[in-house]
C-alpha angles and dihedrals in degrees: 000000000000107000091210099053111117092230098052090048090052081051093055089036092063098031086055088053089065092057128110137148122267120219084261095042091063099038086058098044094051080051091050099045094059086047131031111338137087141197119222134187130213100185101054093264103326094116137347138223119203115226131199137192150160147136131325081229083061096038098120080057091056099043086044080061092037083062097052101056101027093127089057092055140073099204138026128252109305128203124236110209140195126196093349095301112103102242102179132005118219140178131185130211117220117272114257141161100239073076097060093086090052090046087050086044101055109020130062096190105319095326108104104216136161124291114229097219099039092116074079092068113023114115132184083256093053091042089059091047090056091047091050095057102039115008131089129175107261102251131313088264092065136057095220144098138231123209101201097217091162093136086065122083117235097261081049097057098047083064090053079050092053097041087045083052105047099039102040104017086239119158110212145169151210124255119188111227127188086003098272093042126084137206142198116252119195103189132202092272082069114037104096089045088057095036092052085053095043117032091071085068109033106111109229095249088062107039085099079087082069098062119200095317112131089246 
């Protein structure tokens, strides 16, 4: 059906009306938002959509995501493709105004940066999600985990320590990276604190992230 048909977009309009988060919703998209996703806007703020992509090597990932937030979306997961080869696979929600606080809460302008109070909101959930997008284990020499966190400046990523901290009771530090850029470390002390809270959500394509650790 043609996307652009009044009637169609009526259709969509009231349908949209009908949409809200669900607990889980909500847990996912925190953990996205400090990963992978983004949220964008096409009518300078009015309303935002949330977008995610990643590689077709991650796609049941994606479509685990995809799941998740079906009722949000008008298409299923699409390919991009060079040269022929599908390189990452994406899907978008509708846009929608119940995203604008998240939007408030994560972007100043189009920069994404921490919320101060999302110690409020972080769940183990969102925590895995977050894993899932940006984290590895170390190396296979060490029994510890990175959180690449590079697009955060330094204050921005105290505030990711302290939340860690207060809702996990995870020590962390701080690992410089490309000289200007900064990580999260999570160091032996706290692996089996992050794995306990973890390893229940880690899909099973992704638990290389793990390592070899018994999670």
């Amino acid at each position: 059906m043609n996307s652009k048909n009044p009637m169609h977009l009526k259709a969509i309009d009231e349908y949209k009306k009908d949409l809200k988060l669900t607990n889980i919703q909500r847990e996912i998209l925190v953990g996205l938002l400090l990963g992978d996703g983004h949220l964008e806007t096409q009518n300078q703020g009015k309303t935002y959509r949330l977008k995610v992509e990643h590689s077709v090597a991650q796609r049941e990932y994606l479509v685990w995501m995809y799941e998740h937030f079906k009722e949000w979306t008008h298409a299923a997961p699409s390919l991009k493709s060079k040269n022929g080869k599908p390189f990452s696979c994406w899907f978008t929600t509708y846009s929608h105004p119940i995203l604008n606080r998240y939007a408030k809460l994560f972007y100043r302008g189009r920069q994404k940066i921490v919320p101060e109070n999302l110690s409020d909101f972080l769940t183990p959930l969102g925590l895995s999600v977050w894993f899932m997008d940006d984290g590895s284990i170390k190396s296979k020499r060490h029994r510890t985990y990175n959180i690449h966190t590079v697009g955060f400046k330094k204050e921005e990523q105290y505030v990711l320590q302290k939340t860690l901290l207060e809702r996990f009771n995870m020590q962390t530090a701080l690992h410089r990276q490309k000289g200007r850029y900064w990580r999260i470390y999570i160091p032996s002390e706290s692996v089996l604190t992050f794995q306990k809270h973890v390893s229940p959500y880690i899909l099973p394509s992704m638990r290389y992230k793990l390592g070899n650790a018994n999670a």
